[in-house]
C-alpha positions, 0 to 999 in steps of 0.5 A: 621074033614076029611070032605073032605074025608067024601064026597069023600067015600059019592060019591063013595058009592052012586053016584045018586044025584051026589055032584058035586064035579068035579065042577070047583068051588069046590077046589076053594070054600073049600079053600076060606070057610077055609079061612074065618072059621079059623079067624072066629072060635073064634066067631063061636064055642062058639056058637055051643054048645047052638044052636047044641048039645045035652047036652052031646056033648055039654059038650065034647065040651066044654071041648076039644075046648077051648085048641086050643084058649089057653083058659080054656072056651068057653066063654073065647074065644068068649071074647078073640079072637071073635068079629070085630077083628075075623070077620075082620081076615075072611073078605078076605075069604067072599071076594074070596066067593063073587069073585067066585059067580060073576064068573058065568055070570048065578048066582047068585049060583055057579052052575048057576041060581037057587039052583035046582041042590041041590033040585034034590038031 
């Protein structure tokens, strides 16, 4: 939650590696990664707990995630709103995502070439 904050005050506090976020492809990106992460949050949450967390913060959760699907579990979600029709639903965001790599003609990253600027870091 607030990540977007998160990373500015990240910015602000240590500024060496930079995060490039006066990228032009930053705002594009956020918006087109929130596109595709709502639709595709039923098939994606339900899977967090298992692969993530710890068994503590695994219960929690389970317990709070489930109320903004309008289900009683986890696993209910996944069965009721996951699957092709949660991916279908995303497809237009991974669409814009793929867009905006071919943008840059030095590719196939968004900044260019190879993933060295993320490696500086």
């Amino acid at each position: 939650m607030k990540s977007e904050k998160i990373i500015w005050g990240i910015e602000k506090r240590y500024p060496e590696p930079p995060l490039y976020l006066d990228s032009p492809y930053h705002d594009q990106a956020i918006k087109a990664v929130q596109e595709c992460f709502q639709p595709a949050a039923a098939e994606i949450l339900p899977r967090v707990p298992g692969s993530l967390l710890n068994p503590p913060s695994a219960e929690y959760f389970e317990s709070t995630r489930p109320k903004r699907f309008g289900c009683s579990s986890l696993k209910e979600v996944l069965e009721q709103k996951g699957g092709d029709p949660a991916w279908k639903a995303a497809e237009p965001g991974y669409l814009k995502i793929g867009e905006m790599l071919k943008q840059n003609p030095e590719g196939p990253y968004f900044m260019g070439k190879t993933r060295e600027y993320i490696l500086k870091r």
